[in-house]
C-alpha positions in Angstrom: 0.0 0.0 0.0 2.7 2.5 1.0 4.6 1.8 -2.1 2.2 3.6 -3.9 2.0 7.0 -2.2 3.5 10.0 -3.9 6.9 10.5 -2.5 5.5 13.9 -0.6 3.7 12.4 1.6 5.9 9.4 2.0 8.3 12.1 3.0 6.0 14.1 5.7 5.2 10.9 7.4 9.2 9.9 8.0 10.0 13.4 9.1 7.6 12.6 11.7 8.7 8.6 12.4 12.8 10.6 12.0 11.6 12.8 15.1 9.3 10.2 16.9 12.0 7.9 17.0 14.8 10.5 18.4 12.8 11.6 20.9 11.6 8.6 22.2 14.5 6.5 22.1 17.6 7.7 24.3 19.8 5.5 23.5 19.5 6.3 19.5 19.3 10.2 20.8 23.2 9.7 22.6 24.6 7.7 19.6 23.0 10.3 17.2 24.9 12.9 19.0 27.9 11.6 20.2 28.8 10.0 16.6 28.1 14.2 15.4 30.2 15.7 18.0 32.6 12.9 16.8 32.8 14.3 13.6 32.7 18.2 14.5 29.1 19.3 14.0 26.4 20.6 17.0 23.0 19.7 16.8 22.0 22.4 15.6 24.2 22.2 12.1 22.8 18.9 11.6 19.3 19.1 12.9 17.8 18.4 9.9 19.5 14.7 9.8 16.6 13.8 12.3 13.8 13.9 9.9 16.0 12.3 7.0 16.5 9.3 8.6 13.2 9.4 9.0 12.4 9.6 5.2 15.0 6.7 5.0 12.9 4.7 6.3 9.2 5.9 4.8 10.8 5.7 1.4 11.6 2.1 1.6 8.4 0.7 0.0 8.1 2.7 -2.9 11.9 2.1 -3.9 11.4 -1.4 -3.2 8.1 -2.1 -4.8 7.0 1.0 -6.6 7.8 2.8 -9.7 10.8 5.0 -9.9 11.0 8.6 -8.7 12.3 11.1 -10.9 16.2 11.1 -10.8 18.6 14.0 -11.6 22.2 13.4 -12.2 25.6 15.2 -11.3 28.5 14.0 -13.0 27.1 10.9 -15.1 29.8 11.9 -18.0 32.4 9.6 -15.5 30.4 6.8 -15.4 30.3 7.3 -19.5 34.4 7.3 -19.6 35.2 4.3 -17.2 32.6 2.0 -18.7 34.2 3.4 -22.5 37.2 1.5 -20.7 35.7 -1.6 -20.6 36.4 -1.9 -17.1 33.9 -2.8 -14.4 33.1 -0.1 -11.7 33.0 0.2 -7.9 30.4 2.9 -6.5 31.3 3.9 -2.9 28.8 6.1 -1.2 28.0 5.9 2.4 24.6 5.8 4.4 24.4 9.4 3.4 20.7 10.5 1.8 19.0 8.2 -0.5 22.0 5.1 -0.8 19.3 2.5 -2.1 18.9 4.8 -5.2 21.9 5.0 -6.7 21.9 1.6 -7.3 18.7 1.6 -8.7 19.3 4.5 -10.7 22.2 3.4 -12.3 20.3 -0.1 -13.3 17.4 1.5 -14.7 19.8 4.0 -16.7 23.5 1.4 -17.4 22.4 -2.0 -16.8 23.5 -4.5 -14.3 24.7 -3.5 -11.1 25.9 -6.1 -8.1 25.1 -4.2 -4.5 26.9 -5.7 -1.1 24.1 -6.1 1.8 24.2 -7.7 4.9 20.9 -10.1 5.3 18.3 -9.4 7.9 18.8 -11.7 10.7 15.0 -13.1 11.0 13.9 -15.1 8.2 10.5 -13.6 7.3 12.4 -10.4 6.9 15.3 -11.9 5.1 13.5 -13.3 2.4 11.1 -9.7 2.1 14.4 -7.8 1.8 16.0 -10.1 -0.9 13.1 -10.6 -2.6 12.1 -6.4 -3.0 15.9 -5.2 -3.7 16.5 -8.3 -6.3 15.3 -6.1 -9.1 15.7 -5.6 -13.0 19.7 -5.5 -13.6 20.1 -4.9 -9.9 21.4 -8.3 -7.7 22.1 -8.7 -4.1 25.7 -10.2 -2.8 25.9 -11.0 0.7 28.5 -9.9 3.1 30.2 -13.6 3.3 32.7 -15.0 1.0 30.3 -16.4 -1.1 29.3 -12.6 -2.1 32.7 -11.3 -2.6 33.5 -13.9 -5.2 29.9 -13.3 -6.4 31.2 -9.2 -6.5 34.7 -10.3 -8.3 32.8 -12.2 -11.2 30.7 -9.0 -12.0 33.8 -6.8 -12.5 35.5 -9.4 -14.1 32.9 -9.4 -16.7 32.9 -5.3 -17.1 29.9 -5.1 -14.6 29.4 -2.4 -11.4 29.4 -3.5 -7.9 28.2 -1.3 -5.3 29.3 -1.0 -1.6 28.9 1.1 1.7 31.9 1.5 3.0 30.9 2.9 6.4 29.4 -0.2 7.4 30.7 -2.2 10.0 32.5 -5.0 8.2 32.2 -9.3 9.6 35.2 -10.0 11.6 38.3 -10.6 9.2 36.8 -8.6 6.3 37.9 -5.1 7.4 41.1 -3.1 9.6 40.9 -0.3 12.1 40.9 3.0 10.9 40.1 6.9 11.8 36.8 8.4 10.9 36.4 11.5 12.4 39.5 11.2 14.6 38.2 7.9 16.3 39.3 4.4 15.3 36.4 2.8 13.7 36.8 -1.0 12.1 35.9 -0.4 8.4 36.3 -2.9 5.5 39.5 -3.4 3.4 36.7 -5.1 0.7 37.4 -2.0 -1.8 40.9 -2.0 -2.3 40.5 -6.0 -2.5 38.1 -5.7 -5.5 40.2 -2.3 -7.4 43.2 -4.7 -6.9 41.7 -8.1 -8.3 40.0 -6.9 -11.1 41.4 -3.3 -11.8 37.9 -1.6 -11.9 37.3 2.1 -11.6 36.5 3.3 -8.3 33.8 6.1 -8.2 32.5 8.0 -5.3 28.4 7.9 -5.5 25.6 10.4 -3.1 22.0 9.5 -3.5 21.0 13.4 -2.7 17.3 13.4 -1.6 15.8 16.8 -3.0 13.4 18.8 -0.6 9.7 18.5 -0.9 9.7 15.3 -2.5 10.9 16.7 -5.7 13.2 13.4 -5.8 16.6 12.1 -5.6 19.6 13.8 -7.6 22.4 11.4 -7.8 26.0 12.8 -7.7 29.0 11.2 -8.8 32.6 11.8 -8.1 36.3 10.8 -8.9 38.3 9.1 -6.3 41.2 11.6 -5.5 44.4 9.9 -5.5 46.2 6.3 -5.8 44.4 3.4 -3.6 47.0 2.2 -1.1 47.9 -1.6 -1.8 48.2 -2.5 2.2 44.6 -3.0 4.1 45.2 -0.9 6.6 46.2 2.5 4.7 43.7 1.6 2.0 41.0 1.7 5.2 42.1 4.7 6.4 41.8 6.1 2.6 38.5 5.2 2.2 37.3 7.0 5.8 38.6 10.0 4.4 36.9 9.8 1.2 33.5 9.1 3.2 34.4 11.9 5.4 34.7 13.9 2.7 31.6 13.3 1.4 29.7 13.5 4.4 30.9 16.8 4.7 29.2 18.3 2.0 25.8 17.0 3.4 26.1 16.3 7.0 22.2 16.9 7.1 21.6 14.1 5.0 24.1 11.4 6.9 22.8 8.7 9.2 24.2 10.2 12.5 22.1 7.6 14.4 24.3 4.2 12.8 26.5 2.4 15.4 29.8 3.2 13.2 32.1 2.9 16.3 30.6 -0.8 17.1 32.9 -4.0 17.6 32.8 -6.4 14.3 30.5 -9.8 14.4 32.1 -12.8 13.6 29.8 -14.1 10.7 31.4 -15.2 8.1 29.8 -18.1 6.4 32.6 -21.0 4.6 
């Protein structure tokens, strides 16, 4: 049902769920916060971040089982050169506005795109989640082994894969490194895939546009050479997402547990 409701409205009613949920939830309210302070910003600078995760969440059924909203794009003419290389591509964006539609967007608009999750821990869950985001050119890899090697094959065969980076990695798929001055374990998964298979990396934000207008989907060039050890490459990648947090701190998911220890999950 909610999947077809204009965005608008979808919009008003997470605004409302963002706030609902920050108010009556302390600790969400401290990690919200703290993780802010952590990265320079008062409340008051990224206020707006409360309602947006809100939207994150009211959104959900239309991307997943509606039609698409309208899409602007910033910077598609890179996506142009690195697939006129033949190469296959790895998007990097973190949970920063809209992440779910730049994979979608670039399906609807490129072709096939490969997107890393990490599967819902209840089974009735599970299978709704894998069942709404397997759509047309747009497939699913889990965070296990079994998902990385499905991730290799796509660039291998010129494809794009598409990855958060500020998520919180299985044990013995990431290193410790800064973001925002505090040692957060992040995963080494990006360098490992650029390295393997010598794909393009590109830096991707899923803008949501005020008033329901929409999503405008920004890309940008990764600035300098990967490093080749885990570690430094980690520490890379931080700053990059720092980076582009920076230019929309209203729009970040202040409220995810980015400091949290790793779970050992890694499937054989």
């Amino acid at each position: 049902m909610l999947s077809g409701w204009p965005l608008p409205l979808l919009h008003i009613m997470g605004a409302v769920l963002g706030w609902a949920a920050f108010l009556g939830s302390p600790t969400y309210r401290r990690r919200f916060l703290a993780n802010a302070a952590q990265a320079g910003y008062r409340f008051a600078s990224v206020r707006r971040a409360v309602a947006e995760a809100g939207k994150l969440v009211a959104e959900a059924p239309r991307l997943w089982f509606g039609s698409m909203p309208r899409i602007h794009w910033e910077g598609a003419e890179l996506i142009d050169a690195a697939r006129a290389t033949g190469r296959g591509i790895v998007f990097l964006t973190p949970h920063l506005g809209c992440f779910e539609i730049t994979a979608q967007a670039y399906a609807v608009r490129y072709g096939r795109i490969t997107v890393l999750y990490r599967p819902a821990r209840k089974a009735w869950l599970r299978e709704l989640v894998d069942t709404a985001r397997e759509r047309t050119n747009l497939a699913a890899a889990p965070t296990t082994l079994a998902g990385v090697r499905q991730m290799l094959r796509a660039l291998r065969a010129g494809e794009a894969v598409g990855l958060l980076p500020d998520q919180v990695p299985p044990q013995g798929l990431g290193a410790w490194a800064p973001f925002f001055g505090k040692e957060a374990y992040t995963m080494t998964l990006p360098a490992r895939l650029v390295q393997q298979t010598g794909a393009v990396l590109l830096l991707a934000v899923g803008e949501r546009l005020p008033h329901g207008q929409g999503y405008c989907v920004r890309l940008m060039p990764w600035e300098g050479a990967l490093d080749s050890a885990p570690a430094p490459a980690a520490a890379q990648v931080n700053a990059q997402m720092e980076r582009l947090v920076g230019g929309w701190p209203a729009q970040y998911l202040w409220g995810y547990a980015r400091y949290k220890q790793p779970r050992v999950e890694m499937a054989p």
